[in-house]
C-alpha positions, 0 to 999 in steps of 0.5 A: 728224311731217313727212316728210323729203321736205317742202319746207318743212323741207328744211333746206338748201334753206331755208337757200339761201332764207334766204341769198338774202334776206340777199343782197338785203338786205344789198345795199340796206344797202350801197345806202343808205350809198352816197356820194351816196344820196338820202332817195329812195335810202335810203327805197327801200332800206328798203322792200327791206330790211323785205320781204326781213326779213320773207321769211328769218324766215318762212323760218326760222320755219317750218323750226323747226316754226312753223306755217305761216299763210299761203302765197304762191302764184300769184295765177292758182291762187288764183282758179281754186280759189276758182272751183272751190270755188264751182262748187255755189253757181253751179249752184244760181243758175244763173250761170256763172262766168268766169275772165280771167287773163294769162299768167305767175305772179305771186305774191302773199302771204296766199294764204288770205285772197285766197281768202276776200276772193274766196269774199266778193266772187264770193258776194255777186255770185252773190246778185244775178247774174240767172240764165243770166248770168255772174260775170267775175274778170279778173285783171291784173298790174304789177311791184308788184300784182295786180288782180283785178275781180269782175263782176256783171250785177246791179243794181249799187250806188247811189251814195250807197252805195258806201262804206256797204257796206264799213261794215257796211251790207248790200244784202240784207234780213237781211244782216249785212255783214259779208263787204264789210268784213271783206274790205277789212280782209283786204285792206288789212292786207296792203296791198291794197285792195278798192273798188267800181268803174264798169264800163259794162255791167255791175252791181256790179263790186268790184276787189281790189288786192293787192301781189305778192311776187315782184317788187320794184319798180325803184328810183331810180337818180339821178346822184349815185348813179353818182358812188359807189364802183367805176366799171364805166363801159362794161363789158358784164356778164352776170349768170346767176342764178334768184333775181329779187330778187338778179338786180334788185339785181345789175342795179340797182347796177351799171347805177348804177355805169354797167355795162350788165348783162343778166341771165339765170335759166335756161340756154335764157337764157344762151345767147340772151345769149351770142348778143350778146356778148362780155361783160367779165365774168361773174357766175355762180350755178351753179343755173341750169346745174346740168343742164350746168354745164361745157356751160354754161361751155364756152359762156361761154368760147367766146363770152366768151374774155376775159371775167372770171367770177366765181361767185356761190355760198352753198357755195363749199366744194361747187363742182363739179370744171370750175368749181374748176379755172378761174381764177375769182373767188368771191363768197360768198351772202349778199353786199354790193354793194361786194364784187361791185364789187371783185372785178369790178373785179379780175377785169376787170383780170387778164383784161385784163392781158397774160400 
């Protein structure tokens, strides 16, 4: 039986994950009907929405009892354990290996098969790799993917064999083959790819593209999307929310409807933000301020004195006693983008209202 203090089966904390990946995908259905949305828009909107789907019923599988088949984890992690894994099989061939990642946690999806396509591709390099040379795994990252180069100071690949290995033809005598092609399969059913590539100095070097699950890319944002419903033209908002796919949406729709938003995730972040105002309004999830949530709404109000706030919450019913007592507007999770539009809307007109 698990033990209660398993994260994975904290109910409540996995109904908050849930509830957020609703959010998000409710927001891109709301996107997608949006007056004026192109087949660009729509097509975006769905690749948000499939993403996010995919997310909650992992959620929520697992906190059934499913068993959990894959993890996502830091894309850093997983090679600096694939290393360490491998640290006998580079003793005994009298290799160093080398490791080059970037600050910063990108996450990718299917940590067990990164580390199995890294454990193929750092093996097969370590087989060829002279001794008391090095085996480098640099590590890169975009908003979409992560990049990670395996690289030997063998005597690299011929070129009219470059595409045979990922088919089953091995370099070694009495190889199979069999790790080069099961490892571009691994990679590509997640999306990714492995390929052999050109790196000047050096022998083979094999790069492995994987997509990151803890960013969404940024969407289109047309004209003809900022003629939609709810006209927020040259109000100044400020967005306080930890989740980054609802942060991206939030950020995204109303800079469409011609808001300038800045977002932050934690409170050092707010009050840099509010350093920058005043805001016209305020959308709030208490989550990042949770250590001093009246410090911090003291804050936006001493910085913002008419700005319109509005909470953002999944459990409005739970909301601490200095947040019930405000005039504040609520916006329950999961959301659509139409009802933030609204109650800005409304709460940018009382504020502004004479008393």
């Amino acid at each position: 039986m698990t033990a209660p203090s398993d994260p994975h089966r904290d109910l409540a904390g996995v109904l908050h994950d849930v509830s957020n990946a609703l959010t998000v995908l409710l927001g891109w259905v709301g996107e997608a009907r949006a007056p004026g949305a192109t087949a660009e828009d729509v097509a975006y909107a769905l690749t948000i929405v499939e993403q996010r789907a995919r997310i909650a019923r992992d959620l929520a599988r697992h906190a059934i009892g499913s068993a959990r088949i894959d993890e996502q984890r830091e894309v850093s992690v997983i090679v600096h354990e694939t290393c360490k894994a491998l640290a006998v099989e580079a003793q005994r061939a009298h290799v160093q290996l080398v490791v080059k990642v970037p600050d910063g946690g990108a996450k990718v999806g299917g940590a067990l098969d990164v580390a199995q396509v890294l454990t193929n591709l750092v093996l097969n390099a370590l087989a060829y790799a002279p001794r008391g040379s090095s085996v480098d795994m640099t590590v890169t990252a975009d908003d979409e993917r992560c990049t990670i180069v395996v690289a030997d100071d063998g005597p690299g690949v011929a070129p009219e064999r470059r595409e045979s290995i990922f088919e089953g033809s091995s370099l070694r005598p009495g190889g199979t083959g069999v790790g080069l092609r099961h490892s571009r399969a691994l990679a590509r059913a997640w999306g990714g790819d492995v390929e052999l590539v050109d790196q000047e100095g050096r022998g083979a070097c094999l790069l492995v593209r994987w997509p990151r699950i803890d960013a969404v890319p940024r969407p289109p944002v047309s004209e003809s999307a900022r003629a939609g419903i709810g006209d927020l033209s040259g109000m100044r908002l400020l967005v306080v929310e930890d989740d980054v796919a609802v942060t991206q949406l939030l950020e995204t729709a109303l800079e469409a409807r011609g808001a300038t938003v800045t977002t932050t995730t934690t409170a050092t972040e707010l009050t840099q933000a509010l350093a920058h105002g005043p805001y016209d309004a305020a959308l709030v999830d208490l989550s990042p301020i949770a250590a001093d949530t009246a410090g911090a709404l003291a804050a936006l109000r001493a910085g913002s004195p008419h700005a319109a706030v509005v909470l953002v919450t999944g459990n409005a019913d739970a909301t601490p006693d200095m947040v019930a007592g405000l005039t504040i507007e609520l916006v329950r999770k999961p959301f659509e983008v139409r009802e933030v539009v609204a109650v800005l809307a409304r709460a940018i007109r009382r504020a502004k209202s004479p008393s």
